[in-house]
BABA-758855 format. One record per residue (C-alpha): residue number from 0; residue in three letters; x, y, z. Coordinates in steps of 0.2 Angstrom, whole numbers. Example, Ala and Ser with C-alpha at 12.3 -4.5 7.8 and 13.67 -1.06 7.14 Angstrom:
residues 2
VEXLO | 0 | ALA | 62 | -22 | 39
VEXLO | 1 | SER | 68 | -5 | 36
***
This chain:
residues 256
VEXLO | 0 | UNK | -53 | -90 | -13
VEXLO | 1 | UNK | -60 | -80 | 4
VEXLO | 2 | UNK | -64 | -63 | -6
VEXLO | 3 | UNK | -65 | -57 | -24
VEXLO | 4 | UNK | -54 | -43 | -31
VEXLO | 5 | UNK | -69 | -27 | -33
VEXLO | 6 | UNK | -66 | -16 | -48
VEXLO | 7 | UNK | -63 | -2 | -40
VEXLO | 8 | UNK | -71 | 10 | -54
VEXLO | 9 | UNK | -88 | 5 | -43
VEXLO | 10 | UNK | -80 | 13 | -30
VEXLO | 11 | UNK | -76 | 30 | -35
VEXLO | 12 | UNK | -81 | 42 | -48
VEXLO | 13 | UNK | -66 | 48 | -58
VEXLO | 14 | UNK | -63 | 63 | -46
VEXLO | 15 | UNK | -63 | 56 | -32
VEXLO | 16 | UNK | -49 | 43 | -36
VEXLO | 17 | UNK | -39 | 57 | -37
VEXLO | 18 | UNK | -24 | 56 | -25
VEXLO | 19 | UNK | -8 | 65 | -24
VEXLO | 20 | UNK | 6 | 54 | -17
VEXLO | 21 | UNK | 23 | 63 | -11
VEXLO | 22 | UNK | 37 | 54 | -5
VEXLO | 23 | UNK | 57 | 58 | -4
VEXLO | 24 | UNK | 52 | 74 | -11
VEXLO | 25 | UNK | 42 | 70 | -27
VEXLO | 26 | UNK | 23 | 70 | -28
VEXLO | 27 | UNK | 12 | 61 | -40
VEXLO | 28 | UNK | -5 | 61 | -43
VEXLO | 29 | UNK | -14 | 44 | -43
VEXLO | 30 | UNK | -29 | 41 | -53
VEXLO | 31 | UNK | -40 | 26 | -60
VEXLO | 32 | UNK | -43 | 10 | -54
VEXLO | 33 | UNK | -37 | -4 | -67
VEXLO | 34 | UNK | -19 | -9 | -71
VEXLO | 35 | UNK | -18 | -5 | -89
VEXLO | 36 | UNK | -1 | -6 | -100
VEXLO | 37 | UNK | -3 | 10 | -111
VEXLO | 38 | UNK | -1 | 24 | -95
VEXLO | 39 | UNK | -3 | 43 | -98
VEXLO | 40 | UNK | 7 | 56 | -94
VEXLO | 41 | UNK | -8 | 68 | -96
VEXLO | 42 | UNK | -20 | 72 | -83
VEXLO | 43 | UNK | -38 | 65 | -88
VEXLO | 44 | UNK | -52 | 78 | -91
VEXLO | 45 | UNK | -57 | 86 | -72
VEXLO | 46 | UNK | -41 | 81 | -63
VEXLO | 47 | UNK | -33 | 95 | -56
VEXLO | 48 | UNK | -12 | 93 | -54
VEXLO | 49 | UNK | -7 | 103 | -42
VEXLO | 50 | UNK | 9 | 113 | -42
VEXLO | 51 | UNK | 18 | 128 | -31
VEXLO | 52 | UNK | 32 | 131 | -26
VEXLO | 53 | UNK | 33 | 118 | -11
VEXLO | 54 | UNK | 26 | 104 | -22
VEXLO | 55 | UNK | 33 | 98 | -36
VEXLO | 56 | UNK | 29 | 93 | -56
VEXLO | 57 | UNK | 16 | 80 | -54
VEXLO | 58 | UNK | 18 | 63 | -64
VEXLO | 59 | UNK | 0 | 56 | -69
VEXLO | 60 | UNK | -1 | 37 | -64
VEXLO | 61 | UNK | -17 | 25 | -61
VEXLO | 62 | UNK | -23 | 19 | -44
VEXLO | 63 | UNK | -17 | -1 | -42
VEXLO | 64 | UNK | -29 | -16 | -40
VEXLO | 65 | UNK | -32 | -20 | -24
VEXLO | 66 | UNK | -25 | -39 | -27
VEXLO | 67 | UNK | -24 | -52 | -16
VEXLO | 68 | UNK | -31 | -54 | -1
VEXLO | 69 | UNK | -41 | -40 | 7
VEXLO | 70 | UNK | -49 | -46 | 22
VEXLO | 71 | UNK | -60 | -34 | 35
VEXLO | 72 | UNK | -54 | -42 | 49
VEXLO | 73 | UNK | -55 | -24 | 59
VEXLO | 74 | UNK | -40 | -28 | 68
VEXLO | 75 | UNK | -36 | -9 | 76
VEXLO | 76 | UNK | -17 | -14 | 79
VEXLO | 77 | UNK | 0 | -5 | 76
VEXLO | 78 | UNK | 9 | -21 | 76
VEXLO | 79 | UNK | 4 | -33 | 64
VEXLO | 80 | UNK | 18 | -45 | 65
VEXLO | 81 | UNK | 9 | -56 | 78
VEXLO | 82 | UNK | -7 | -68 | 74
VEXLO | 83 | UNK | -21 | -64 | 88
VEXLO | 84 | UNK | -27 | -83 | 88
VEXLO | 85 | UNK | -14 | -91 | 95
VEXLO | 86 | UNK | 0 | -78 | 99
VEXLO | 87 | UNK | 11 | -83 | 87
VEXLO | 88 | UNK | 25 | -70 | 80
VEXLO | 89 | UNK | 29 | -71 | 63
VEXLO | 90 | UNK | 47 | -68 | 59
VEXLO | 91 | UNK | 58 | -60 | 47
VEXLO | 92 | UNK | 66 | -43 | 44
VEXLO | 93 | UNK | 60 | -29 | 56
VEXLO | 94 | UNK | 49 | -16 | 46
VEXLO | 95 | UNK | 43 | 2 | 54
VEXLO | 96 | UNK | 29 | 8 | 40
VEXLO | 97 | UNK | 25 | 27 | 42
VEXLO | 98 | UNK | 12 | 34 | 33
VEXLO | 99 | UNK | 6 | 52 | 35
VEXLO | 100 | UNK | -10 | 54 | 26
VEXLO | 101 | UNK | -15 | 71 | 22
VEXLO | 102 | UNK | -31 | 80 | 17
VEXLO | 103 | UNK | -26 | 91 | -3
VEXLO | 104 | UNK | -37 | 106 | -5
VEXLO | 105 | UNK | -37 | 124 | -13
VEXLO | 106 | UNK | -26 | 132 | 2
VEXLO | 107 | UNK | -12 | 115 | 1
VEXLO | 108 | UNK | -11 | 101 | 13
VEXLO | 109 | UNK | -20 | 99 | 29
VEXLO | 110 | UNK | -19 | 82 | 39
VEXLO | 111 | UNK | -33 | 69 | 36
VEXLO | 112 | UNK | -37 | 65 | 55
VEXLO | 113 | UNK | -49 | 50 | 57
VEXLO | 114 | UNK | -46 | 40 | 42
VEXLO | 115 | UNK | -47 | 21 | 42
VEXLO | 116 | UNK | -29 | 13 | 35
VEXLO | 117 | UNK | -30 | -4 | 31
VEXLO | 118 | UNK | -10 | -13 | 29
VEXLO | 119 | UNK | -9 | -32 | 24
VEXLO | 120 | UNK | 2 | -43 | 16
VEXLO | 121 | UNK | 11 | -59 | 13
VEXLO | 122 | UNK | 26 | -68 | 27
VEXLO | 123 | UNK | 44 | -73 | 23
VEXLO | 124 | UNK | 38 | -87 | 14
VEXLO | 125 | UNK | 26 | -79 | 1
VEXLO | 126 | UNK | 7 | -85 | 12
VEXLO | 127 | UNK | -9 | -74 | 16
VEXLO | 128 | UNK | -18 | -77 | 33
VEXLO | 129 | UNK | -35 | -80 | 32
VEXLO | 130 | UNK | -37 | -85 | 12
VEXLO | 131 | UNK | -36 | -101 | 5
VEXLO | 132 | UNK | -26 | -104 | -12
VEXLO | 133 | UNK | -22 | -115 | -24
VEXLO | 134 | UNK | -5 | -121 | -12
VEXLO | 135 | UNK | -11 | -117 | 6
VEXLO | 136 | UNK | -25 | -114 | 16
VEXLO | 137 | UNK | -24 | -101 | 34
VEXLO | 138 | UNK | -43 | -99 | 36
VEXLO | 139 | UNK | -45 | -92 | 52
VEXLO | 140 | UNK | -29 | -85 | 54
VEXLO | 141 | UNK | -24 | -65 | 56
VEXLO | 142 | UNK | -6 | -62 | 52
VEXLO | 143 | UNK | 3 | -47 | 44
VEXLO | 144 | UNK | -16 | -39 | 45
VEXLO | 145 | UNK | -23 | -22 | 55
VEXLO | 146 | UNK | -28 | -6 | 52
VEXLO | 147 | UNK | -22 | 11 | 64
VEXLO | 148 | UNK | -35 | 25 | 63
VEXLO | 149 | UNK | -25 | 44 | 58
VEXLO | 150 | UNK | -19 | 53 | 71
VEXLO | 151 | UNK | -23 | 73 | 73
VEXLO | 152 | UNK | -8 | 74 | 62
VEXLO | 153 | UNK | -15 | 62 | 48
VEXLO | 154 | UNK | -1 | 50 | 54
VEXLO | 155 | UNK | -1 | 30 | 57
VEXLO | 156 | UNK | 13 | 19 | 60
VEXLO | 157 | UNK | 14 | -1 | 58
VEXLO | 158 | UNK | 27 | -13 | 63
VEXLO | 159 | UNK | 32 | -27 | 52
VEXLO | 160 | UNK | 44 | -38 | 43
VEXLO | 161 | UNK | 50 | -36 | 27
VEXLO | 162 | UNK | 36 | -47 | 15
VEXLO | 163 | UNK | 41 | -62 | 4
VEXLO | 164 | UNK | 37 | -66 | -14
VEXLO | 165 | UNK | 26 | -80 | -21
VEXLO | 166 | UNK | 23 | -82 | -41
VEXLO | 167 | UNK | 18 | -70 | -52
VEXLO | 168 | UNK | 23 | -55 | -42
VEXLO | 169 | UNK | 36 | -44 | -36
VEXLO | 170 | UNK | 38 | -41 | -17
VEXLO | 171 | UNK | 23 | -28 | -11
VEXLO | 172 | UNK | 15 | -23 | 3
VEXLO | 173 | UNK | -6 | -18 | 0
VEXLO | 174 | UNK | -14 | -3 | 11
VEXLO | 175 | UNK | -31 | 6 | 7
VEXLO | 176 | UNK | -37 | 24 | 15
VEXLO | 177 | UNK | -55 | 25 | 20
VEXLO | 178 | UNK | -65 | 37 | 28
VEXLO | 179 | UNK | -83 | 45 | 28
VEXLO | 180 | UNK | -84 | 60 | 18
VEXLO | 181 | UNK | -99 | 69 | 13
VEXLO | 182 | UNK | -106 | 60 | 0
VEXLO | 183 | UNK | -118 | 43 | 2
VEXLO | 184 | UNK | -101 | 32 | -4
VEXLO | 185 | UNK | -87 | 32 | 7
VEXLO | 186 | UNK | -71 | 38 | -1
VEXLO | 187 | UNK | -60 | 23 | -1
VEXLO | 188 | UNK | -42 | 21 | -9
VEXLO | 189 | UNK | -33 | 7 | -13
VEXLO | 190 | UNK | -12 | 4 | -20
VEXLO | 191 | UNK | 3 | -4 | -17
VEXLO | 192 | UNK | 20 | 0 | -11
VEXLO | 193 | UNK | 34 | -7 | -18
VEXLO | 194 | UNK | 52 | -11 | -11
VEXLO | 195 | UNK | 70 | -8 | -20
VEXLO | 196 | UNK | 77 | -23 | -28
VEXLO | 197 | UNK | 96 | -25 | -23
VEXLO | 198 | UNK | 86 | -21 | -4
VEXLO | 199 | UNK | 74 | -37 | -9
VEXLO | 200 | UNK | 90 | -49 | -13
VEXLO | 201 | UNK | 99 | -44 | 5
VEXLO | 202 | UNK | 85 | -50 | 13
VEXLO | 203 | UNK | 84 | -65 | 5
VEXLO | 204 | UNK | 98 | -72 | 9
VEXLO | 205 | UNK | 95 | -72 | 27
VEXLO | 206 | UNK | 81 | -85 | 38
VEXLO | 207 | UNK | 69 | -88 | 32
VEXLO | 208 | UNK | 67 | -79 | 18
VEXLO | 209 | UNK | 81 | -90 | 10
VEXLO | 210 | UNK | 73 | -107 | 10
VEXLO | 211 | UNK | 59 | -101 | -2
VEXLO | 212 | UNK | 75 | -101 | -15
VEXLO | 213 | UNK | 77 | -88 | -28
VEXLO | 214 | UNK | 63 | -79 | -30
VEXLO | 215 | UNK | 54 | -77 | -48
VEXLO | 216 | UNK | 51 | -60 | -52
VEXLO | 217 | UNK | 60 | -43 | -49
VEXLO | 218 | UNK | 49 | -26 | -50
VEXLO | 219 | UNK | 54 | -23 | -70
VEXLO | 220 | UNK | 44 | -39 | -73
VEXLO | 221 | UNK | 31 | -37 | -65
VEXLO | 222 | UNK | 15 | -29 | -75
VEXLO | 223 | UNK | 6 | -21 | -58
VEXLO | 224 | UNK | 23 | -13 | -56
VEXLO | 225 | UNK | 25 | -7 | -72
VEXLO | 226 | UNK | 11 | 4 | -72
VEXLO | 227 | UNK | 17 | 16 | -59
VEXLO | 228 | UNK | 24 | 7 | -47
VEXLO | 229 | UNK | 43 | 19 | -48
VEXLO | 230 | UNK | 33 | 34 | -40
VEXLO | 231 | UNK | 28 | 20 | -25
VEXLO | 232 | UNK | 45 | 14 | -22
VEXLO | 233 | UNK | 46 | 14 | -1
VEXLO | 234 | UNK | 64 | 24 | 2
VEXLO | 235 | UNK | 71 | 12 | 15
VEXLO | 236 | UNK | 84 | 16 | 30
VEXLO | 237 | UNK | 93 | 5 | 40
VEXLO | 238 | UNK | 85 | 4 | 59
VEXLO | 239 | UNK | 93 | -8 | 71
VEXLO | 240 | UNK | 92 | -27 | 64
VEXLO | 241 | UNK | 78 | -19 | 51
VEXLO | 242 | UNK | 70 | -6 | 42
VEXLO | 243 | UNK | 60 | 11 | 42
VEXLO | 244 | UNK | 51 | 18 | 28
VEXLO | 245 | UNK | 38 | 34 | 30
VEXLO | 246 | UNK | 28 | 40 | 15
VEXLO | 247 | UNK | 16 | 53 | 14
VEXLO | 248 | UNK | -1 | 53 | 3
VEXLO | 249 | UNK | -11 | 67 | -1
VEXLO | 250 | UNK | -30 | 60 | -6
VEXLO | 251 | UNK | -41 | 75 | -14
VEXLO | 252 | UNK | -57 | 71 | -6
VEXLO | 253 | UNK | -62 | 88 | -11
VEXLO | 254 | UNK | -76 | 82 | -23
VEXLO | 255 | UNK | -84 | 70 | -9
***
């Protein structure tokens, strides 16, 4: 294996993992680092949820692991579908990913401009570029992998395909926020976002999705899932032959 899963408790202090995520019209806040089975529906000691008129109850969950594969490749690309070494496109269901990263202070939401997003994750058939496992090996290879940096509206926007599945996990897509803030450790935030299941079986059936067979685990059955993973369920509408998704993330760097 290329790289090693980092506990991200190294990373950040317990303030500043603290991330308000908002999509289809209900916020949470994210904190911790660490998968863990018993979650919390209190806010630790020094997390602040946030609530007014325009922003709904807040729902305590922990930050995901990072998983597999991160791998720097520094790729500034919005379309990820194509692999730089050899031009080859990978196929599979269109994805348009829209994430609008904003800035959560005292006086609401301002956009976050200039933050590093990284986006990666596996093809049709369940593989990582760039990593070798215990059932294939792509060393080299740059596939479903970039960054975009935010725009003046704290907004980036990838182009895709809808991911696989492999064993042990439910269909996902990785991403992690960074961005110099004004203590010696970069502020860095890592989760996962996860698709609808009846979505997930559609696409399946279709090339090339379908010769991996029936896949293995659905999102109720998956342990990473479990612990959050309802409040980072993508809201998918139909666009052309594909999909679009946007989700908005509110990180409180406030403490950096």
């Amino acid at each position: 294996m290329k790289n090693k899963n980092r506990p991200l408790s190294r990373i950040l202090s317990r303030r500043e993992a603290l991330a308000l995520f908002r999509a289809a019209g209900t916020a949470i806040l994210v904190v911790g680092c660490i998968p863990r089975k018993s979650g919390s529906t209190q806010a630790p000691s020094g997390a602040t949820v946030l609530a007014s008129s325009s922003t709904p109850a807040c729902v305590v969950s922990p930050e995901q692991t990072e998983g597999p594969y991160f791998v720097d490749e520094k790729l500034n690309r919005s379309d990820i579908r194509t692999d730089p070494t050899d031009g080859s496109v990978k196929e599979g269901v269109p994805l348009q990913l829209t994430l609008n990263v904003s800035q959560v202070g005292s006086n609401g939401c301002t956009p976050l401009v200039g933050a590093i997003v990284d986006v990666w994750h596996c093809d049709a058939l369940g593989v990582y570029s760039d990593v070798t496992d215990r059932s294939f090996s792509t060393v080299g290879k740059k596939f479903l992998r970039g960054y975009q940096v935010t725009d003046a509206k704290g907004n980036v926007q990838f182009t895709t395909i809808y991911p696989g599945w492999y064993q042990g996990r439910t269909v996902h897509i990785h991403f992690k926020v960074r961005t110099n803030g004004t203590s010696q450790q970069d502020y860095e935030f890592t989760s996962q976002l996860y698709f609808d299941d009846a979505i997930s079986d559609r696409v399946y059936t279709q090339a090339p999705y379908a010769s991996k067979g029936q896949r293995t685990q659905k999102n109720a059955d998956d342990g990473i899932f479990q612990d959050g993973g309802e409040q980072m369920l993508l809201k998918l509408t139909q666009n052309g032959q594909g999909y679009a998704a946007t989700l908005n993330i509110g990180l409180d760097t406030v403490s950096l």
